[in-house]
C-alpha positions in Angstrom: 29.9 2.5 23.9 26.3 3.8 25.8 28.9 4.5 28.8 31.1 6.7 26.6 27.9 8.5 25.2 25.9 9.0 28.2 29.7 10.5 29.5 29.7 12.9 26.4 26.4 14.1 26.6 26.6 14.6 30.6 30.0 16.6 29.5 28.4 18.7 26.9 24.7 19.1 28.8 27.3 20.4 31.8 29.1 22.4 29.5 26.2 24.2 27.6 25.0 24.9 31.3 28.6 27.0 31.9 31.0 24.7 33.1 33.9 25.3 31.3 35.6 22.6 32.8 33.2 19.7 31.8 33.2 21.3 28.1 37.3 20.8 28.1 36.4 17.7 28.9 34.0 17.2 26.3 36.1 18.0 23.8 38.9 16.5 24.7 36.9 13.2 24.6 35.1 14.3 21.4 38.7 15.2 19.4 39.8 11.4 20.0 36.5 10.0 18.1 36.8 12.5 15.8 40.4 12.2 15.3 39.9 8.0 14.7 36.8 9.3 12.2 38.6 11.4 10.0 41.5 9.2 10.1 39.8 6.1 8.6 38.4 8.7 5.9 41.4 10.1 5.1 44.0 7.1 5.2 45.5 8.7 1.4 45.4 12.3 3.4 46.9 11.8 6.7 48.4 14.8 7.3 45.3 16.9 6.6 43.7 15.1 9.6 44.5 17.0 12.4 43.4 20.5 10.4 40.2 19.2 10.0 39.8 17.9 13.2 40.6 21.8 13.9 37.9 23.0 11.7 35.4 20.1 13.1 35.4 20.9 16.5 35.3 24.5 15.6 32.1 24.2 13.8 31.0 21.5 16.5 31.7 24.7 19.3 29.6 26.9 17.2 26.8 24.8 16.8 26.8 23.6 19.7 23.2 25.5 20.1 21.8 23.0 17.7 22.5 20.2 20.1 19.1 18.9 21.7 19.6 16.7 25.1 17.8 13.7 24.3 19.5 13.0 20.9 22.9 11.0 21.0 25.6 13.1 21.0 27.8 11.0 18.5 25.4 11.2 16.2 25.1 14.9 16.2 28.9 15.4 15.9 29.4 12.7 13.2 27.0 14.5 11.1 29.1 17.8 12.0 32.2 15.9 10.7 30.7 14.3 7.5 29.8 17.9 6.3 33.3 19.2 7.2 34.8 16.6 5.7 32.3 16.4 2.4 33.5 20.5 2.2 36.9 19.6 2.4 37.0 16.9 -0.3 35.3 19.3 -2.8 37.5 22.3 -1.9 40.5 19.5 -2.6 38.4 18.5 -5.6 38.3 21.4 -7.3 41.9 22.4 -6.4 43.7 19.5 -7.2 41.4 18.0 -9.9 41.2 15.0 -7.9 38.6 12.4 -8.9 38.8 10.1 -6.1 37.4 12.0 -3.4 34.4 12.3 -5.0 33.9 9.2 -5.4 35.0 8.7 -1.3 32.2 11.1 -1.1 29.8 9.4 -3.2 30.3 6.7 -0.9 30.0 8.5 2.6 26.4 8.9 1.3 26.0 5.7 0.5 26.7 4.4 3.7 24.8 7.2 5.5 21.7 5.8 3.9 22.3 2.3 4.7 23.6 3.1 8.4 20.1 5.3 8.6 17.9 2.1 7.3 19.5 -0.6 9.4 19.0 1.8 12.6 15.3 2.2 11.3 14.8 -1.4 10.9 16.4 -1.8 14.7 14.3 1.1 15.8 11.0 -0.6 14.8 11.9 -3.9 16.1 12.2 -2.8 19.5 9.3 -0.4 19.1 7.0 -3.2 18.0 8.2 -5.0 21.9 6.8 -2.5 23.5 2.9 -2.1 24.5 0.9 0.0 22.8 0.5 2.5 25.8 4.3 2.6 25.1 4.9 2.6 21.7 2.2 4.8 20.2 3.2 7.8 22.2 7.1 7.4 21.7 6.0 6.8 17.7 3.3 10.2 17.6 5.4 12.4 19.5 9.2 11.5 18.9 9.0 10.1 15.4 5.9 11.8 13.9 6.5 15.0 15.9 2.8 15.4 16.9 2.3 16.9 19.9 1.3 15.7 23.2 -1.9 17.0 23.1 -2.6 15.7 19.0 -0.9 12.4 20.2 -3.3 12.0 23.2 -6.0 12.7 21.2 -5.1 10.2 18.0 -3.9 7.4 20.6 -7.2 8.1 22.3 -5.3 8.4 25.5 -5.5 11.4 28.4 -2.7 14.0 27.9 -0.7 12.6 31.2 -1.0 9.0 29.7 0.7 10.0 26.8 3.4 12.2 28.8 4.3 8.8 31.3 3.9 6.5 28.1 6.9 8.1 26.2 8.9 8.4 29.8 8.5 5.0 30.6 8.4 3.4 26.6 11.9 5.8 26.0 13.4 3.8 29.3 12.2 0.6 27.9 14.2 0.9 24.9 17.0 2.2 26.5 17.3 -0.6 28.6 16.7 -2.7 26.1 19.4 -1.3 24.2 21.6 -2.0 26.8 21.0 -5.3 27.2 21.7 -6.3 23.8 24.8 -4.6 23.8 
């Protein structure tokens, strides 16, 4: 799963740099995800799958500006495809005076929220194994969005320390990531 991620966003980061090539690729790989995404949403619906796949990785090529390197990927498409498919269950809503997408979509919420605790409750458990020379910077500047200069300052660390701490404390987790995979 981190190998087909890392892939993705070395597609798309080669892609949004011009190479057509790589971004064929990346959406190539990105429309089977998708495809398996929609498809467990839509198991009453199957044959409006494949438009909305259409209209996905439409919206996922015109956004495509929004997409910042050191965030997953699958995450970033997945919340393209939730709104795309939210729209299309209240456009079928309100034209086929269907109940029972709205309740699907009362649901996708429901499970966003949970999905987003659980990977907060993982997130601070590996946080809290790193050091503090580690951890404070990765939790100032990538959580809190302080910058490096407020972050050095409330961490009472020099501007550089801060800098290497979330390098090295972002390539802890990641390994440790891995490793529990």
């Amino acid at each position: 799963m981190i190998i087909d991620e890392e892939r993705l966003r070395e597609l798309l980061v080669r892609g949004l740099a011009g190479d057509g090539d790589a971004y064929r690729s990346f959406l190539t790989e990105l429309s089977g995800r998708m495809r398996a995404f929609l498809r467990r949403r839509l198991t009453r619906l199957p044959d409006e799958v494949e438009d909305l796949l259409q209209e996905t990785l439409l919206a996922v090529h015109n956004q495509r500006h929004t997409y910042l390197p050191d965030q997953p990927v699958t995450a970033w498409a997945h919340a393209i495809a939730r709104y795309k498919l939210i729209d299309f269950l209240r456009r079928r809503s309100r034209t086929d005076m269907l109940t029972d997408p709205l309740d699907d979509e009362a649901e996708l919420f429901a499970r966003d929220e949970v999905e987003a605790a659980d990977a907060q409750r993982d997130l601070a458990t590996l946080l809290h194994q790193l050091p503090d020379r580690q951890r404070l910077p990765i939790v100032y500047v990538k959580l809190e969005g302080l910058s490096v200069i407020e972050a050095a300052s409330k961490a009472g660390m020099s501007v550089s320390a801060v800098k290497v701490g979330v390098h090295r404390g972002l390539k802890a987790l990641a390994s440790k990531v891995r490793n529990s995979r």
